[in-house]
C-alpha positions as YAML, in Angstrom:
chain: A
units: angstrom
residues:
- id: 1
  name: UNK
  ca: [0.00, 0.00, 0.00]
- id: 2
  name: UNK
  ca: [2.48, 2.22, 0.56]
- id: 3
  name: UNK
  ca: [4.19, 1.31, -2.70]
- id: 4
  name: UNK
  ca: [1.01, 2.12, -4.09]
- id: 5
  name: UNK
  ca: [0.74, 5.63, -2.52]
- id: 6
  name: UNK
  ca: [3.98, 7.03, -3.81]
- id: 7
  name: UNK
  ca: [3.50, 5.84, -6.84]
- id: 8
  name: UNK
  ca: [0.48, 7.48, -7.06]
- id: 9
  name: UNK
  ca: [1.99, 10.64, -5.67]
- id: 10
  name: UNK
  ca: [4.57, 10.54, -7.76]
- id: 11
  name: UNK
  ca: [2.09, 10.47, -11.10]
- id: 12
  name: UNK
  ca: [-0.19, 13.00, -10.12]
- id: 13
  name: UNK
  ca: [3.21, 15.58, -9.41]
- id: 14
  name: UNK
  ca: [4.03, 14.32, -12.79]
- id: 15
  name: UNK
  ca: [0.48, 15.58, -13.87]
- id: 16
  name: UNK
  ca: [1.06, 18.28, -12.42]
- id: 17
  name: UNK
  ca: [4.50, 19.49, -13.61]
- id: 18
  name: UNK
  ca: [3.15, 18.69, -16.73]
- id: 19
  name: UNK
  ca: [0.14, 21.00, -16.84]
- id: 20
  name: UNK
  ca: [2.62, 23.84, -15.47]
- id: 21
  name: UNK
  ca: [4.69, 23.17, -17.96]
- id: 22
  name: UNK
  ca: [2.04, 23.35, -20.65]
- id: 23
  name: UNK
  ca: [1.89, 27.01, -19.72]
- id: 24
  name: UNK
  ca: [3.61, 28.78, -23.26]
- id: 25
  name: UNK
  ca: [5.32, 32.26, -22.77]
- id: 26
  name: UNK
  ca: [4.91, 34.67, -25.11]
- id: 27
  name: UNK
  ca: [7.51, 37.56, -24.88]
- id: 28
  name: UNK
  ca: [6.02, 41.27, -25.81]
- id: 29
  name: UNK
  ca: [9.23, 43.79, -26.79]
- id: 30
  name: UNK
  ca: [8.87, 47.07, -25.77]
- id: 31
  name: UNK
  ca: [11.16, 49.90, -27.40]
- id: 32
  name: UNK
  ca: [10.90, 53.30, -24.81]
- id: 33
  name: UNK
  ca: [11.97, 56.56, -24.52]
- id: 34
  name: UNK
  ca: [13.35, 56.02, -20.77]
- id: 35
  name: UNK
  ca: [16.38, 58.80, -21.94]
- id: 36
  name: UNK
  ca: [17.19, 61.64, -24.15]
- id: 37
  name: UNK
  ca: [14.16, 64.04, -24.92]
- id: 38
  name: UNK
  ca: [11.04, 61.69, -24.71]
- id: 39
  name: UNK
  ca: [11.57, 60.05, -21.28]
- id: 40
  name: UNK
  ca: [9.07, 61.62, -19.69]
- id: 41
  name: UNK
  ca: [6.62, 59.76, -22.10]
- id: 42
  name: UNK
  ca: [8.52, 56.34, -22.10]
- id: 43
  name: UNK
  ca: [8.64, 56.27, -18.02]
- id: 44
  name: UNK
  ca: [4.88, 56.85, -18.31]
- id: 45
  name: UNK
  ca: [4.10, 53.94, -21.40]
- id: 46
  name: UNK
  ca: [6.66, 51.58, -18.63]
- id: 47
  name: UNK
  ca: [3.85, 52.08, -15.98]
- id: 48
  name: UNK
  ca: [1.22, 51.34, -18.96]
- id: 49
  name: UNK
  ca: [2.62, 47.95, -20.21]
- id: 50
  name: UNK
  ca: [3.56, 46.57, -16.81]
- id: 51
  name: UNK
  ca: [-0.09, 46.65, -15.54]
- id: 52
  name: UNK
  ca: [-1.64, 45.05, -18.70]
- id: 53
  name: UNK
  ca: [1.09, 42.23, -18.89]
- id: 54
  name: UNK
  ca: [0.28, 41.86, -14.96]
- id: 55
  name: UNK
  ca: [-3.73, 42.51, -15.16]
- id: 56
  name: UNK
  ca: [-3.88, 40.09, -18.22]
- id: 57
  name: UNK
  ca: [-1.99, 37.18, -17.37]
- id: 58
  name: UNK
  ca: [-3.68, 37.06, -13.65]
- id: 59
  name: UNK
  ca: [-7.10, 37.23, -15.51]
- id: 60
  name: UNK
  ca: [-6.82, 34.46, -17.19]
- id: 61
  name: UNK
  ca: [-7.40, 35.71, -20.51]
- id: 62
  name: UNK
  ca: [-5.17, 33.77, -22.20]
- id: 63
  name: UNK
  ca: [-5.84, 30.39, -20.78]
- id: 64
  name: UNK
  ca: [-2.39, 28.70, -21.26]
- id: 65
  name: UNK
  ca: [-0.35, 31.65, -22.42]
- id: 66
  name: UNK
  ca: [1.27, 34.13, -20.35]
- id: 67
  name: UNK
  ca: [2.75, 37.31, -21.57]
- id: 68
  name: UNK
  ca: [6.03, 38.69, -21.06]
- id: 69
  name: UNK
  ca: [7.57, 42.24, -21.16]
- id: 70
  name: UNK
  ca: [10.49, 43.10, -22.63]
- id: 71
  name: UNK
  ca: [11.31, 46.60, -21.78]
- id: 72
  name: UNK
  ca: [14.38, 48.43, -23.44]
- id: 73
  name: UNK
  ca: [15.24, 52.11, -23.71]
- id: 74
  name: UNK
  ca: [15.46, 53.54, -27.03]
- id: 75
  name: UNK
  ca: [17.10, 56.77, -25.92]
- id: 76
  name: UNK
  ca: [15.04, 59.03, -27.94]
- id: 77
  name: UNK
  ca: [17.13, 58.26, -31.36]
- id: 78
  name: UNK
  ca: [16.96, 56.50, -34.19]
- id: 79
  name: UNK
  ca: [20.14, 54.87, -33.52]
- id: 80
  name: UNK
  ca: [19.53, 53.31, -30.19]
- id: 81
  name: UNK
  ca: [15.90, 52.49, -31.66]
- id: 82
  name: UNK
  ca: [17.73, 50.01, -34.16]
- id: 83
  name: UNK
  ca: [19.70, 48.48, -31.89]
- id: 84
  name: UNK
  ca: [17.25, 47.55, -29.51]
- id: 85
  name: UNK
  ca: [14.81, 46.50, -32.23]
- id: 86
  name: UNK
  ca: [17.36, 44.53, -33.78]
- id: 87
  name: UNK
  ca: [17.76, 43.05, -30.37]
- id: 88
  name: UNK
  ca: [13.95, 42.62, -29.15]
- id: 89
  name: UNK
  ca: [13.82, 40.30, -33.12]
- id: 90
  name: UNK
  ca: [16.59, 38.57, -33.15]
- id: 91
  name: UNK
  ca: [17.89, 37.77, -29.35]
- id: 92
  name: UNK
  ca: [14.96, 37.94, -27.19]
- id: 93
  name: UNK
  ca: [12.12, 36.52, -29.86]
- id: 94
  name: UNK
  ca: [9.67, 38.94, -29.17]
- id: 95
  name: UNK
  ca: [6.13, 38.31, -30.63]
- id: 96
  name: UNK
  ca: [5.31, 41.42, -31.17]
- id: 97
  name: UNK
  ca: [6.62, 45.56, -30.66]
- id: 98
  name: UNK
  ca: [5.55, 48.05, -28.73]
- id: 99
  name: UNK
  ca: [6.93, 51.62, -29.87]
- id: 100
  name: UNK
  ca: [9.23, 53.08, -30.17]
- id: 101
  name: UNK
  ca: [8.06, 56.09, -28.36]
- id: 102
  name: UNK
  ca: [8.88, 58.60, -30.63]
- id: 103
  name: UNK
  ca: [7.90, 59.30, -34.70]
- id: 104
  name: UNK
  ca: [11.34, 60.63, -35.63]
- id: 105
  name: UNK
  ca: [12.52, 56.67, -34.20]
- id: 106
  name: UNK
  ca: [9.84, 54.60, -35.83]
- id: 107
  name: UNK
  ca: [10.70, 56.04, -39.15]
- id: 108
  name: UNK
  ca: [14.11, 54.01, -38.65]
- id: 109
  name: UNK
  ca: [13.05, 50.94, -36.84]
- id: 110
  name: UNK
  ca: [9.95, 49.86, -38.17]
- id: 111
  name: UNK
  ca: [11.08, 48.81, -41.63]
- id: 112
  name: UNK
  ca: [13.26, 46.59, -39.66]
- id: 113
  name: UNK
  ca: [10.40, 45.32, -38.31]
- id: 114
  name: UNK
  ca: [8.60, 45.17, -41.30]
- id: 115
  name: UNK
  ca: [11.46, 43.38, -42.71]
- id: 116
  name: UNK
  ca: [11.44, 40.40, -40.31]
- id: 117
  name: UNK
  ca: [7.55, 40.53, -40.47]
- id: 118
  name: UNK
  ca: [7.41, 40.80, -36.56]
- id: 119
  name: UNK
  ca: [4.16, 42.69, -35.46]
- id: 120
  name: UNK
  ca: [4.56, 46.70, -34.25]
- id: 121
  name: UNK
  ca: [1.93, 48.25, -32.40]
- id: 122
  name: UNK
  ca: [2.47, 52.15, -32.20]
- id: 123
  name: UNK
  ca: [1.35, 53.39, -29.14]
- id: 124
  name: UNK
  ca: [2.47, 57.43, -29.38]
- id: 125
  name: UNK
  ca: [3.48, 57.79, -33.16]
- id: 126
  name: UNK
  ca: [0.91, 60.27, -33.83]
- id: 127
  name: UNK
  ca: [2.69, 61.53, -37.27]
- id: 128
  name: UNK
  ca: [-0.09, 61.57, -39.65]
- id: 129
  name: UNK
  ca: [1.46, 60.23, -42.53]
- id: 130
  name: UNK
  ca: [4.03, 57.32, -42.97]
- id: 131
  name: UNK
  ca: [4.00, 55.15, -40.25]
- id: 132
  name: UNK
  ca: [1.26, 52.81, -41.33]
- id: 133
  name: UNK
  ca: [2.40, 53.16, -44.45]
- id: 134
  name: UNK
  ca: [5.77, 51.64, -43.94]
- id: 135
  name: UNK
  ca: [4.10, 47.96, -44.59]
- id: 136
  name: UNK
  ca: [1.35, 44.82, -43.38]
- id: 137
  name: UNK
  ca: [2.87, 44.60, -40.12]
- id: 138
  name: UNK
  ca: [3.00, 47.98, -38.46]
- id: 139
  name: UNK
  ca: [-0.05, 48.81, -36.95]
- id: 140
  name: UNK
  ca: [-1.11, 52.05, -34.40]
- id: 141
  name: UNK
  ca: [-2.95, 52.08, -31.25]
- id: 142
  name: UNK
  ca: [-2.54, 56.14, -30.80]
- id: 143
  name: UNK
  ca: [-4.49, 58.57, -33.13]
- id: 144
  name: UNK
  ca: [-2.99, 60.97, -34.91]
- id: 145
  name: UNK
  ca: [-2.64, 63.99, -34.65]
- id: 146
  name: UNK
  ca: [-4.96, 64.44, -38.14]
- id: 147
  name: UNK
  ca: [-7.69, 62.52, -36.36]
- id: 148
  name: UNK
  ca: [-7.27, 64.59, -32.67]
- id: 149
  name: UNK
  ca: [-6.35, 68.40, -33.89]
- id: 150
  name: UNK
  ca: [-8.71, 69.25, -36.17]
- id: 151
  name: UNK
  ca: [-11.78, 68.68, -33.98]
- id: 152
  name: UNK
  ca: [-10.33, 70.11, -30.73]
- id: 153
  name: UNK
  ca: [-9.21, 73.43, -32.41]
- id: 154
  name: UNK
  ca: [-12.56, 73.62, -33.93]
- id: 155
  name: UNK
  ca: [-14.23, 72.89, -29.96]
- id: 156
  name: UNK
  ca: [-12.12, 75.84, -28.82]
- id: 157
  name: UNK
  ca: [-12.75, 77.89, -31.23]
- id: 158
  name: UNK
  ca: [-16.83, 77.23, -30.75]
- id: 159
  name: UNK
  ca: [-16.21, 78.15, -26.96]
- id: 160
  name: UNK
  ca: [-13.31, 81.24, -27.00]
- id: 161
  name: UNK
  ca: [-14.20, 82.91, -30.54]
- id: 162
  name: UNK
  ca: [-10.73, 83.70, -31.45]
- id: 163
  name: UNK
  ca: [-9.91, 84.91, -34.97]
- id: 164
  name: UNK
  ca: [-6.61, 85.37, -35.05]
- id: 165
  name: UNK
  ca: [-3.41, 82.80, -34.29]
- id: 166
  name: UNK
  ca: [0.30, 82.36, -33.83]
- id: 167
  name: UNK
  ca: [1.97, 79.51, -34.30]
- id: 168
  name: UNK
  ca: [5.16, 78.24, -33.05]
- id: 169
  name: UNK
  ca: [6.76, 74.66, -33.63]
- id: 170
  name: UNK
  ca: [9.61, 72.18, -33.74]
- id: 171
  name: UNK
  ca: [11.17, 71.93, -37.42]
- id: 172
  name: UNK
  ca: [13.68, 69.15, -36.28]
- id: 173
  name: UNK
  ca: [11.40, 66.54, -35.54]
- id: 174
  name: UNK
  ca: [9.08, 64.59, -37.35]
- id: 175
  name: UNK
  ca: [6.38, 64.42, -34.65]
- id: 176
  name: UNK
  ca: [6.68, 68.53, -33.95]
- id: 177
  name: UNK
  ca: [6.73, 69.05, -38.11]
- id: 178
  name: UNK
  ca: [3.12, 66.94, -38.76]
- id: 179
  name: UNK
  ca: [2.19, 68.43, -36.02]
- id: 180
  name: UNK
  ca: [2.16, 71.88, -37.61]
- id: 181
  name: UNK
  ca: [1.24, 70.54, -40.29]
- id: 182
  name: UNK
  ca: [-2.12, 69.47, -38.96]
- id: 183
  name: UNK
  ca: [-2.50, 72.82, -37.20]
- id: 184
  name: UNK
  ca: [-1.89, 75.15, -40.14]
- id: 185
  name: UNK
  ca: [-4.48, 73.23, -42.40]
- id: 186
  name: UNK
  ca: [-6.84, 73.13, -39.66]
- id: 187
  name: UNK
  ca: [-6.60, 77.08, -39.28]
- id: 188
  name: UNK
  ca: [-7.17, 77.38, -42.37]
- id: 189
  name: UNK
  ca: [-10.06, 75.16, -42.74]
- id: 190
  name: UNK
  ca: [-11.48, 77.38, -39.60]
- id: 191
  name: UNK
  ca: [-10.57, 80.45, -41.26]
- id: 192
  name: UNK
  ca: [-8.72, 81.75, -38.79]
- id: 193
  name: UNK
  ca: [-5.87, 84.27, -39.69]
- id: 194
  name: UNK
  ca: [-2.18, 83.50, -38.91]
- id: 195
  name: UNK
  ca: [-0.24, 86.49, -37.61]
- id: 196
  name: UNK
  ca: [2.95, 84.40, -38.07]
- id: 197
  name: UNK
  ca: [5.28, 81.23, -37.70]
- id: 198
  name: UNK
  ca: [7.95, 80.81, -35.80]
- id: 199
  name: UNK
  ca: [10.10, 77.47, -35.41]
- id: 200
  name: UNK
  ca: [12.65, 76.35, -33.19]
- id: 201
  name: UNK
  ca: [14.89, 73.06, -32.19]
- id: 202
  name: UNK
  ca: [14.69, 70.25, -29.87]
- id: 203
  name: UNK
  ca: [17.86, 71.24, -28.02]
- id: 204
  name: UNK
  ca: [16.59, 75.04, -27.60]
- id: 205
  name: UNK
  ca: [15.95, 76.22, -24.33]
- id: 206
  name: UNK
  ca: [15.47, 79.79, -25.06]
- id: 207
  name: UNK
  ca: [12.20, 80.96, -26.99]
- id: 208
  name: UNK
  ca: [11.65, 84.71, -25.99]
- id: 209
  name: UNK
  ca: [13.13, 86.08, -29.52]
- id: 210
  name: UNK
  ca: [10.44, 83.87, -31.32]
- id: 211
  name: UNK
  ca: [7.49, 84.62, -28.50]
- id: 212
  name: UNK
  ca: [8.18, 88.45, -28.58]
- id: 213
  name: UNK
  ca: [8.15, 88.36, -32.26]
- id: 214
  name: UNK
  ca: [4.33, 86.51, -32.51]
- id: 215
  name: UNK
  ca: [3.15, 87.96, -29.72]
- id: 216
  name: UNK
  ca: [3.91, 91.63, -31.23]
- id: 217
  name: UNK
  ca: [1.17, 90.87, -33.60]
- id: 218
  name: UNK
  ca: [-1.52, 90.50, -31.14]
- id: 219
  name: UNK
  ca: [-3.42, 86.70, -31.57]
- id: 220
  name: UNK
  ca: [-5.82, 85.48, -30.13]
- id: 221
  name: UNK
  ca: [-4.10, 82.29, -29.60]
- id: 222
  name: UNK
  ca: [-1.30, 80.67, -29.11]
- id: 223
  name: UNK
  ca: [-0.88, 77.46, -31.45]
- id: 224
  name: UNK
  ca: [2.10, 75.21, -29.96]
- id: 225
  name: UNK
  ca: [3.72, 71.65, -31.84]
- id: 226
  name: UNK
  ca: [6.66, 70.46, -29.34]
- id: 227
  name: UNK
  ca: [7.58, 67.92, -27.37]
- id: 228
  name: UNK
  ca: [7.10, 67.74, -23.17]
- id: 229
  name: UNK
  ca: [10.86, 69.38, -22.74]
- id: 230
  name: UNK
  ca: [10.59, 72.41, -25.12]
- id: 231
  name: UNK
  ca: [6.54, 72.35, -24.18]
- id: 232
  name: UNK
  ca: [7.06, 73.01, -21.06]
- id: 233
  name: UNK
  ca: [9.41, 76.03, -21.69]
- id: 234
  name: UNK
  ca: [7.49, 77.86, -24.24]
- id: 235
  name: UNK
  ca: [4.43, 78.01, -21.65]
- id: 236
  name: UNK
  ca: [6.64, 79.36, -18.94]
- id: 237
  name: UNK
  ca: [8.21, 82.21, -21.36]
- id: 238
  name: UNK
  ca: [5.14, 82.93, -22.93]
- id: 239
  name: UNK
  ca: [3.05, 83.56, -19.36]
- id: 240
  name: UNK
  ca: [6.97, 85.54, -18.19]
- id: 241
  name: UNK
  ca: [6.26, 87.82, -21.22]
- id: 242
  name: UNK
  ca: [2.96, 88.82, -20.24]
- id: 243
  name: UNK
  ca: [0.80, 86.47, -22.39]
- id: 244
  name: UNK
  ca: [-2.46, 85.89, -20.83]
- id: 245
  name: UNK
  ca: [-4.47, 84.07, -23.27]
- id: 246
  name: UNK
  ca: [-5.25, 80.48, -24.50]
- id: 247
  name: UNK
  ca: [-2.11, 78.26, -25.51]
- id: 248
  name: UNK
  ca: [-3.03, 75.46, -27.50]
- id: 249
  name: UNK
  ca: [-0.73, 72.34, -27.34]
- id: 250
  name: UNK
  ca: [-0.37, 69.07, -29.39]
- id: 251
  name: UNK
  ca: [0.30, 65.62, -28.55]
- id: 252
  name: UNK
  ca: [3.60, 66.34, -27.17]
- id: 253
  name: UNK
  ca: [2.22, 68.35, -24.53]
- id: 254
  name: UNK
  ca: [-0.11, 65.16, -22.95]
- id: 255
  name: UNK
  ca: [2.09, 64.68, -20.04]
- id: 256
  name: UNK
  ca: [1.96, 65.63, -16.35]
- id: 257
  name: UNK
  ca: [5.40, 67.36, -16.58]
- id: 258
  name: UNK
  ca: [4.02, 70.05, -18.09]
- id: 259
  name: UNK
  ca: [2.29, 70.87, -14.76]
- id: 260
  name: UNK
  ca: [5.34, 70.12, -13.02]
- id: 261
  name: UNK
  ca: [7.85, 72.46, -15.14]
- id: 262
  name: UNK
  ca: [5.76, 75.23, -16.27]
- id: 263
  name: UNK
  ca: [3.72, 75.34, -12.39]
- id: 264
  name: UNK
  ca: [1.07, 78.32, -12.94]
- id: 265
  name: UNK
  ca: [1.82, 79.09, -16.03]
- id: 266
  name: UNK
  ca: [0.02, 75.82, -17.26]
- id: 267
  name: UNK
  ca: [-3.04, 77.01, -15.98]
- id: 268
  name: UNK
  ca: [-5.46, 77.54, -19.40]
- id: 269
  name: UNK
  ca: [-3.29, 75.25, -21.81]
- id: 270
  name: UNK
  ca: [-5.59, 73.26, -23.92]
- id: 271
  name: UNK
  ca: [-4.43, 69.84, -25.13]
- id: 272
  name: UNK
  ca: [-5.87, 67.37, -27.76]
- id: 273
  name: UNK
  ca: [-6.21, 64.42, -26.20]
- id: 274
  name: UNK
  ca: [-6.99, 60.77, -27.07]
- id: 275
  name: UNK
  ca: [-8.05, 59.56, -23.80]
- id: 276
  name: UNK
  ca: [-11.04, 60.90, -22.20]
- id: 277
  name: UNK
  ca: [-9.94, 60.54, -18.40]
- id: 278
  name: UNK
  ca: [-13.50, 61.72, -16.99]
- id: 279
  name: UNK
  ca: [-15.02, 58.72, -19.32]
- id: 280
  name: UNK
  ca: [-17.54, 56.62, -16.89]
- id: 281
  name: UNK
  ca: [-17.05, 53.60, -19.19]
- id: 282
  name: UNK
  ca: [-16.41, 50.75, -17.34]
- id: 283
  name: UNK
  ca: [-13.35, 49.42, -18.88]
- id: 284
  name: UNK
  ca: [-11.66, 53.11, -17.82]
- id: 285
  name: UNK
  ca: [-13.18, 52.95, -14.52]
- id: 286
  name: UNK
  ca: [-11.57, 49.37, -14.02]
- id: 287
  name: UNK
  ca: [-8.32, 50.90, -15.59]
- id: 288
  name: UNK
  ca: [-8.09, 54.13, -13.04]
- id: 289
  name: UNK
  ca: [-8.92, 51.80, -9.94]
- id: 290
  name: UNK
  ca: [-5.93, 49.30, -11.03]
- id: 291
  name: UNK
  ca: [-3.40, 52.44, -11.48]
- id: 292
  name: UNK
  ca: [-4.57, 53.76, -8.67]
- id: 293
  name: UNK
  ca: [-3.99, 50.44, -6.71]
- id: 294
  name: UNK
  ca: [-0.25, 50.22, -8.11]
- id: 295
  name: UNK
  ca: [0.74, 54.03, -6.88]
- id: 296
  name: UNK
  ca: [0.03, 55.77, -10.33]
- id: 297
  name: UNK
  ca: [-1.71, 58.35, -11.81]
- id: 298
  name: UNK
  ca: [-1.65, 57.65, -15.63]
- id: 299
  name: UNK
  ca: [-1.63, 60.11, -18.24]
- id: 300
  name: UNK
  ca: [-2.31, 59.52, -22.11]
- id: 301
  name: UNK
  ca: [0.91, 58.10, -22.47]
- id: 302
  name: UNK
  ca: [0.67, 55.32, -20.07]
- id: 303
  name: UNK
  ca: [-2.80, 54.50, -21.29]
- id: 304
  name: UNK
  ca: [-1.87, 54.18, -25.05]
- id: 305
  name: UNK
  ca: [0.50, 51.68, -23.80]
- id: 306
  name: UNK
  ca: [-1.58, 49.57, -21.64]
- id: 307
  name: UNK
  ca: [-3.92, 50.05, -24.45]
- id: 308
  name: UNK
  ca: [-1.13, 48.58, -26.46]
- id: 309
  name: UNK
  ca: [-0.96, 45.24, -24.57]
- id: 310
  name: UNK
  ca: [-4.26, 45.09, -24.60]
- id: 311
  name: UNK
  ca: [-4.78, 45.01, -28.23]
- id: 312
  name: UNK
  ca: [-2.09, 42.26, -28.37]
- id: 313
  name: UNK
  ca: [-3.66, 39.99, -25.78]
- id: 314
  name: UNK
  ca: [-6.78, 39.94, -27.83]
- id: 315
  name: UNK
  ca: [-5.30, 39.46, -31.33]
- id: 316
  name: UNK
  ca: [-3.38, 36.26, -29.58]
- id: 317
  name: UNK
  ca: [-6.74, 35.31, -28.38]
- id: 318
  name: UNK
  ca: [-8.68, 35.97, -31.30]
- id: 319
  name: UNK
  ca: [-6.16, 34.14, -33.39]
- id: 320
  name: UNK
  ca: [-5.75, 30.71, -30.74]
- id: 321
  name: UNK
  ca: [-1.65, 31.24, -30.84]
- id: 322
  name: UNK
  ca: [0.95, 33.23, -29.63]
- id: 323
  name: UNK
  ca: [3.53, 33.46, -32.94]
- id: 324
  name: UNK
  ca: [4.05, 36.82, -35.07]
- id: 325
  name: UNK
  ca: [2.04, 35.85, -37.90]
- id: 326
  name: UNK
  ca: [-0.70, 34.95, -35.39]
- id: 327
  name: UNK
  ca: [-0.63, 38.18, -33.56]
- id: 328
  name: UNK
  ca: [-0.95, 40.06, -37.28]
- id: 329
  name: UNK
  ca: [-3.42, 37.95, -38.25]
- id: 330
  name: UNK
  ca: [-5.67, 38.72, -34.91]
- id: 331
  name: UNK
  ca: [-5.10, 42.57, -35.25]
- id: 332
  name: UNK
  ca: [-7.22, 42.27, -38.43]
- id: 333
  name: UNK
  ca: [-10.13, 40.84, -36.65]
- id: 334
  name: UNK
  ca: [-10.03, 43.46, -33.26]
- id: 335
  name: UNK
  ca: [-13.32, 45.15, -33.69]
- id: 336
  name: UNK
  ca: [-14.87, 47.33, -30.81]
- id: 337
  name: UNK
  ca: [-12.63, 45.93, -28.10]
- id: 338
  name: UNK
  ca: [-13.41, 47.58, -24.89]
- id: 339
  name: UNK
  ca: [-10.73, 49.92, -23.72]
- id: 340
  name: UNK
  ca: [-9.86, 52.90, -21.76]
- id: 341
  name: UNK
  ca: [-9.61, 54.77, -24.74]
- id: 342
  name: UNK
  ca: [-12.83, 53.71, -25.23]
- id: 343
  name: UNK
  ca: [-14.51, 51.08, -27.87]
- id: 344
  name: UNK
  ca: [-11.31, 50.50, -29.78]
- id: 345
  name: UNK
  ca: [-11.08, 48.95, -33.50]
- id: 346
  name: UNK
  ca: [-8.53, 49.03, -36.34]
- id: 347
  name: UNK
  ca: [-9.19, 51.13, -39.90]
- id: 348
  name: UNK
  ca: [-8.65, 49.74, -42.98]
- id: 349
  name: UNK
  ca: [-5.13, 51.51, -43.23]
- id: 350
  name: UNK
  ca: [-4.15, 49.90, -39.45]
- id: 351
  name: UNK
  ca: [-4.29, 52.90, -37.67]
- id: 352
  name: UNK
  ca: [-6.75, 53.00, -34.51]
- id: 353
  name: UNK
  ca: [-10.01, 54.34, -34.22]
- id: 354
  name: UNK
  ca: [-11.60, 55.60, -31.09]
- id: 355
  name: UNK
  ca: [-13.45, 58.85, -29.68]
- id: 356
  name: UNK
  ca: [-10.96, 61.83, -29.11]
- id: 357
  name: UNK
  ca: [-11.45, 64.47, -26.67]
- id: 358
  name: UNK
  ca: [-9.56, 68.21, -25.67]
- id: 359
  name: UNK
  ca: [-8.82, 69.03, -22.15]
- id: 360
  name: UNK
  ca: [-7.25, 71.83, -20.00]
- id: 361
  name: UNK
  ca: [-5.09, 72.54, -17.42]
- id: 362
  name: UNK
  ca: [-6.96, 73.70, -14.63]
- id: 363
  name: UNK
  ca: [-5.46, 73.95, -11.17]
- id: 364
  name: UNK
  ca: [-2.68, 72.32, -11.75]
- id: 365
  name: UNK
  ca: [-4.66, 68.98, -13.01]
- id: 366
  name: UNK
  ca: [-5.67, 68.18, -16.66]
- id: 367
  name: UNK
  ca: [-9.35, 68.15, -17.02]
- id: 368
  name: UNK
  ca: [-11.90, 67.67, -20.01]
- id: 369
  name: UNK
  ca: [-13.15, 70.98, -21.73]
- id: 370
  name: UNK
  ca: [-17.34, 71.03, -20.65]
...
């Protein structure tokens, strides 16, 4: 009998080892902006992934795969983008890409991607034009800034009335450049009059000559394409130099260090935004209580990216397996996938689709425009 009785202890830890073994990983790559110019967002998308991996794989989702992150930093450049692409394909095996954080980056590493047919899944490329178009297996969670700017300057015009704008942005950087892009057509299309342009460059710190120069010609407004760093800057000049009236920011402004750098002069920046934070859908509710459970308080940034894993996980279950052509295949068949974003699907072109929104910066917080 007692024979018997480790031999049948012996099976069923067999059994056992064997269902726990039956467990398949499937590795996620992540290429951030944790240095250079963009860490503020890639700190922020870190926070993002981390809770979906975690949220997902303790739900169950998956049944018997469980997701892994693989988190590098692509230093805000094209060339540290490569490598760590080059590394997240061929080293760690990755089933799919998240990032890189930045336009100017992707531009670089996602024909790489393209090249070794490994899924990408843009979660803050918000150029308008090239990114999808770089081939079958880059797609975009984040909206660009064609589908955000347009409507938001066109809800702030409705509620201010102004007639009249400067404009200021970034000519170094892809992101900054489509940016303006977006906001000069959509001035026009408002038919509001430019007083003038002005540009400057990532590594800039010092934008009085340009702010004195617009702000000499008396707008109404102050139109804005940068990212957080130079953002952040250009507010805190502008309100030094005495100007008192609306600033209106791009995607590069969505990030809580604006608060922190600029401090009061924040106050009254309006921001296109593709996250409604005030939504009272239940997937965003879930999402806030989680954060707030794990010590964070998300911003855009961090929600694209949880977004992000989110999109994967259900293109892996839609599709039954875990491998690259698997994931690509399931992205084609994500259609009004509950989000914090908000009922999320792909376009025909692979970019995302979901309701937009425009917020402000009031007291100290950003909150949605009523």
């Amino acid at each position: 009998m007692r024979f018997l009785g480790r031999s049948f202890l012996a099976v069923a830890l067999a059994a056992l080892a064997g269902t726990a073994s039956a467990k398949q990983t499937v590795k996620i790559g992540a290429a951030l902006s944790m240095t250079g110019p963009a860490a503020a967002y890639g700190a922020n998308q870190k926070n993002g992934i981390l809770a979906a991996v975690e949220e997902i794989n303790k739900s169950g989702l998956l049944k018997d795969i469980v997701l892994e992150a693989v988190i590098e930093d692509d230093a805000s450049t094209k060339e540290q983008g490569i490598a760590v692409f080059q590394k997240l394909i061929n080293r760690d095996r990755v089933a799919a890409i998240i990032g890189p954080t930045l336009s100017n980056t992707a531009f670089a590493t996602d024909p790489i991607a393209q090249g070794a047919k490994v899924p990408v899944v843009a979660v803050s490329n918000t150029a308008p034009k090239g990114i999808t178009d770089i081939g079958d297996y880059i797609w975009r969670v984040s909206l660009t800034e064609g589908q955000v700017i347009p409507g938001a300057l066109k809800s702030l015009e409705a509620k201010l009335g102004f007639k009249k704008a400067a404009v200021l942005y970034g000519n170094d950087d892809a992101f900054t450049k489509a940016g303006y892009d977006v906001m000069k057509q959509a001035l026009a299309d408002l038919k509001i009059q430019v007083t003038g342009e002005q540009t400057f460059a990532k590594p800039d710190r010092d934008y009085s000559s340009q702010l004195t120069t617009l702000l000499a010609q008396k707008p109404d407004v102050l139109v804005v394409s940068a990212l957080i760093e130079n953002a952040s800057g250009i507010v805190e000049q502008a309100r030094r130099l005495g100007w008192k009236g609306p600033i209106f920011g791009g995607n590069g402004f969505n990030n809580p260090a604006l608060m922190k750098n600029a401090g009061p002069a924040a106050e009254g920046v309006y921001v296109g935004t593709a996250w409604n934070r005030a939504s009272t859908d239940e997937a965003n509710v879930k999402y806030l209580a989680l954060m707030k459970a794990r010590g964070i308080d998300p911003d855009q940034f961090a929600t694209q990216a949880y977004v992000g894993v989110q999109v994967i996980a259900e293109a892996i279950k839609l599709s039954g397996k875990g491998g690259r052509d698997d994931v690509k295949a399931g992205f084609a068949k994500v259609k009004g996938l509950p989000t914090p974003l908000g009922k999320f699907s792909f376009l025909p072109n692979r970019d995302g689709d979901h309701p937009p929104a425009i917020q402000v910066v009031k007291d100290g917080k950003f909150q949605i425009m009523q």
